[in-house]
Backbone as CSV, one residue per row, in Angstrom:
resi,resn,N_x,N_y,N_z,CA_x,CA_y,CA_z,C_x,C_y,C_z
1,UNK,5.600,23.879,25.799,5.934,22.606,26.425,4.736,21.670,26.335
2,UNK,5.276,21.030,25.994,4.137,19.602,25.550,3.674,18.593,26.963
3,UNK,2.425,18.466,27.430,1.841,18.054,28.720,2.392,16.324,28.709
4,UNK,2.125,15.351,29.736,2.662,13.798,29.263,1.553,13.391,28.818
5,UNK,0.247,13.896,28.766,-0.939,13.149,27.638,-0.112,13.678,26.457
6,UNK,0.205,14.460,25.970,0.208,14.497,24.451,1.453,13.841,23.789
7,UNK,2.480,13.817,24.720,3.452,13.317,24.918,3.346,11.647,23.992
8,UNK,2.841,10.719,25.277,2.103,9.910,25.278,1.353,9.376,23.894
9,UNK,0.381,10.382,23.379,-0.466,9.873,22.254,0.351,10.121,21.347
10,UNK,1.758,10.703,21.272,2.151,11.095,19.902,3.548,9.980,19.985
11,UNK,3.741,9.462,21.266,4.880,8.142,21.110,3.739,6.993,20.135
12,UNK,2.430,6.564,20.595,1.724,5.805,20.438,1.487,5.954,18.431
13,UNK,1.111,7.426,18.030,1.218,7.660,16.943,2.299,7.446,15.916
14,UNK,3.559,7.390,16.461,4.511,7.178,16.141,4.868,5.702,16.393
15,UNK,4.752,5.102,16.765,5.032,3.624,17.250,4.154,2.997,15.890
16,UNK,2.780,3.387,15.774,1.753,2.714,14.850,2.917,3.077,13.252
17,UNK,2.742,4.106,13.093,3.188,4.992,11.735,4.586,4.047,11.380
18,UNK,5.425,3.961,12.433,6.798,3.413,12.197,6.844,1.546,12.106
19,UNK,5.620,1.083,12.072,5.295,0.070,11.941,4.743,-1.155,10.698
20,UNK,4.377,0.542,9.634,3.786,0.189,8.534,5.156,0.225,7.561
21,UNK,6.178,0.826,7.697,7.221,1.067,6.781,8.446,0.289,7.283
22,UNK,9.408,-0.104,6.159,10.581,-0.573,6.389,11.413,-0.201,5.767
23,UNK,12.555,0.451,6.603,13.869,1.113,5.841,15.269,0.463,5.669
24,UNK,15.818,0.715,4.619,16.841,-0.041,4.504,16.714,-0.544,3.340
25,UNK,17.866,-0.504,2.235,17.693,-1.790,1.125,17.569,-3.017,1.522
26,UNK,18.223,-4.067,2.378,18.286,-4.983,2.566,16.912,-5.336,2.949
27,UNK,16.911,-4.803,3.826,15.014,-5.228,4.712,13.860,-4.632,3.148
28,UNK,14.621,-3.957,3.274,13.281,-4.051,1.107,13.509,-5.124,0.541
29,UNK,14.395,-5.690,0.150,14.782,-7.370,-0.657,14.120,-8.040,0.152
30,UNK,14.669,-8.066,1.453,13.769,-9.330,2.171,12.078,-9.055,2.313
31,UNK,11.784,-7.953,2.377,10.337,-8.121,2.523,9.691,-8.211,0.757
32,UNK,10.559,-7.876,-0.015,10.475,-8.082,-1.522,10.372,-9.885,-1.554
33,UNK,11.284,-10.149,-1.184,11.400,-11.977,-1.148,10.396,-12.607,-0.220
34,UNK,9.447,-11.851,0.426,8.532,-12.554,1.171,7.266,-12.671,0.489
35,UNK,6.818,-13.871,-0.007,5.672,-13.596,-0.580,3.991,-13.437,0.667
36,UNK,4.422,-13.760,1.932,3.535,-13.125,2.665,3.509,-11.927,2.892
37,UNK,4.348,-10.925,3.248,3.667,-9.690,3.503,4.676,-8.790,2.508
38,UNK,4.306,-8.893,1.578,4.811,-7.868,-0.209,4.574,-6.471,0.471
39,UNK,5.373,-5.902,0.467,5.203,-4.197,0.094,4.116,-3.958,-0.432
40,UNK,3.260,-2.403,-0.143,2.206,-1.962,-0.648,3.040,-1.039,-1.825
41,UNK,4.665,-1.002,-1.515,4.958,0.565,-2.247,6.318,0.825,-2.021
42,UNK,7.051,1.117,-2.776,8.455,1.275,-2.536,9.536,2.281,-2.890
43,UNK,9.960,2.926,-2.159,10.718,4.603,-2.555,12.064,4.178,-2.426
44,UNK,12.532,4.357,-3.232,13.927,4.551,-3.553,14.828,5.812,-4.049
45,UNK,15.719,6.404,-3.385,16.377,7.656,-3.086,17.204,7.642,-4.765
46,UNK,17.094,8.461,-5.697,18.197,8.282,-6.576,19.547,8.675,-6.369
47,UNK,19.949,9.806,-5.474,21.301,9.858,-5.026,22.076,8.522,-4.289
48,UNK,21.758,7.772,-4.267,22.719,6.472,-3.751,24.016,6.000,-4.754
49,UNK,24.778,5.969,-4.234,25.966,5.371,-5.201,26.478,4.391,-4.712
50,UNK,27.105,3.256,-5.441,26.530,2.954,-6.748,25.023,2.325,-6.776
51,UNK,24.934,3.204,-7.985,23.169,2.862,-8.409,22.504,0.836,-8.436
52,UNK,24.036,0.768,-8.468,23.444,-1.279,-9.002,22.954,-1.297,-7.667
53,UNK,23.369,-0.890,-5.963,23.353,-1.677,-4.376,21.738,-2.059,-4.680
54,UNK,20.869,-1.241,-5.788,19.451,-1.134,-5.207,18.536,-1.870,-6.707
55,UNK,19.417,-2.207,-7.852,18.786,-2.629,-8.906,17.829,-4.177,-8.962
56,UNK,18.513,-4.640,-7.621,17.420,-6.136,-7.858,16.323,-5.427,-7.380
57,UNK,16.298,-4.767,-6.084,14.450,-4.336,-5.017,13.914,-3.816,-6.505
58,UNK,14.239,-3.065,-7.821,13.175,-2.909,-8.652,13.193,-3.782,-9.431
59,UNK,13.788,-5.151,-9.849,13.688,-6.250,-10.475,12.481,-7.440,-9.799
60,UNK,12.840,-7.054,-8.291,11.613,-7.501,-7.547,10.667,-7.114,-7.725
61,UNK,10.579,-6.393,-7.643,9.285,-5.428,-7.355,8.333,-5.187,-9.033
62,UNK,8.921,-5.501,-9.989,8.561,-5.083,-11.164,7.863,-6.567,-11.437
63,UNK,8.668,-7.461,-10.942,7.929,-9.085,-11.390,6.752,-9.217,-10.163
64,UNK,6.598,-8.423,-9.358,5.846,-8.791,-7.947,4.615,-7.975,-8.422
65,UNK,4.905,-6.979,-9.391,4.079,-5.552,-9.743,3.607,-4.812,-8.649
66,UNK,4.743,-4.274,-7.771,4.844,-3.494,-6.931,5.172,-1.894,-7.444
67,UNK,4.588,-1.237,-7.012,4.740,0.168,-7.374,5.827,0.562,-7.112
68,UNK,6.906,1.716,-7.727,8.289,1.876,-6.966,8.080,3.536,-7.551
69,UNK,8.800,4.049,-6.383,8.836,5.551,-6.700,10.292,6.163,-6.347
70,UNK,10.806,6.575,-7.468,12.248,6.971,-7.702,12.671,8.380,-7.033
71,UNK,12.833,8.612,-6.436,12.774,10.405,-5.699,14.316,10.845,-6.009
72,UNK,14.024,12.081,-6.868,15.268,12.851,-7.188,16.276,13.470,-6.194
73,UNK,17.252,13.750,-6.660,17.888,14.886,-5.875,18.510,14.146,-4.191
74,UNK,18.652,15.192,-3.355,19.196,14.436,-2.528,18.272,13.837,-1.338
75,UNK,17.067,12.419,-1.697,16.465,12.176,-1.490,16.734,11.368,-0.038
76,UNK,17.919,10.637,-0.034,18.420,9.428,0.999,18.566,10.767,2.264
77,UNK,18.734,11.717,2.135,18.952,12.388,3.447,17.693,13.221,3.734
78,UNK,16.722,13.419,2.478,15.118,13.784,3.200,14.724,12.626,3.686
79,UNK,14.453,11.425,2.955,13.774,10.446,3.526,14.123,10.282,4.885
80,UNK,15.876,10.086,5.780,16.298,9.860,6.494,15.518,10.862,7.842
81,UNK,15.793,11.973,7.227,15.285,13.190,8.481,13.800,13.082,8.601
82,UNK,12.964,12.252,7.493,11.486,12.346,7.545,11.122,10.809,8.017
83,UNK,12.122,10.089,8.457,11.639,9.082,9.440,12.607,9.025,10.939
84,UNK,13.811,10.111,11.058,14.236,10.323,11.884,15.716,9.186,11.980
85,UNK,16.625,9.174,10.959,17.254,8.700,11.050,18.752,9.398,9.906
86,UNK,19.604,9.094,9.688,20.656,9.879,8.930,20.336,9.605,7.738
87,UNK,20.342,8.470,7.002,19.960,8.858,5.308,19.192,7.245,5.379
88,UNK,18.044,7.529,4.152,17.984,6.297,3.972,17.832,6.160,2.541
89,UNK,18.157,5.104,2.495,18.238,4.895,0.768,16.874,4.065,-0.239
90,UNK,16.344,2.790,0.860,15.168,2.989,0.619,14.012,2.432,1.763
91,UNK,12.895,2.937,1.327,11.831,2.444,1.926,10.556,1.597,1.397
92,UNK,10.431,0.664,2.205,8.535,0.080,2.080,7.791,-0.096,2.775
93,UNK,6.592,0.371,2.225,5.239,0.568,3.226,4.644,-0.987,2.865
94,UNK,4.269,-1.391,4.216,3.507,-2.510,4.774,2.095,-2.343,3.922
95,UNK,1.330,-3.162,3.621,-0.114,-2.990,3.225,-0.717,-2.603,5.037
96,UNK,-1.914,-2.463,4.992,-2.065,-2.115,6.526,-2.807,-3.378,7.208
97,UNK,-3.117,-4.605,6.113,-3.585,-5.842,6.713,-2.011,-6.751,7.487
98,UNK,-1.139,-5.978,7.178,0.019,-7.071,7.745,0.691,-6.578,8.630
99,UNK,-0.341,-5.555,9.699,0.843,-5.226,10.601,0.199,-6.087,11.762
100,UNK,1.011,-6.891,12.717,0.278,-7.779,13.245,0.388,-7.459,14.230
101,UNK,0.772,-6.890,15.380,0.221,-6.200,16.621,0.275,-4.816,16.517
102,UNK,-0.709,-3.827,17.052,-0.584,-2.336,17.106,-0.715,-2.212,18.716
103,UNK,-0.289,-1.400,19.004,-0.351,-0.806,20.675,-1.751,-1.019,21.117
């Protein structure tokens, strides 16, 4: 059983961590279409169907020269369980100069 200090520092750890990334295709286009705070990096699940929902975020991202990383297999439901949510299809990490309040 976990004490409420550790409790505590690991909401706080988690609050920071979940701050730098954004999930979702849509919220990837839009932070793709923002030329203030561009993605550092961008994962995209290859099990998604159909493959076009996600073909502009690497049309973006290729003219922005954003890094994109294609993850095999049934990726949308690791990614999902490894940020705590049901599937996700994709993600982007914040550079760490643009997160503008931390706890």
């Amino acid at each position: 059983k976990r004490g409420d200090n550790n409790k505590s520092s690991f909401t706080i750890t988690e609050t920071v961590v979940r701050s730098r990334f954004i999930c979702g295709i849509n919220q990837c286009t839009r932070a793709l279409q923002n030329d203030d705070k561009l993605p550092s990096l961008i994962i995209l699940a290859r099990d998604v169907r159909p493959a076009t929902i996600f073909e502009h975020n690497s049309l973006y991202a290729y003219i922005k020269k954003i890094p994109i990383l294609i993850l095999p297999g049934r990726a949308s439901l690791e990614l999902g369980e490894a940020v705590g949510m049901g599937r996700v299809a994709a993600l982007s990490f914040l550079p760490r100069d643009d997160i503008s309040s931390l706890p």
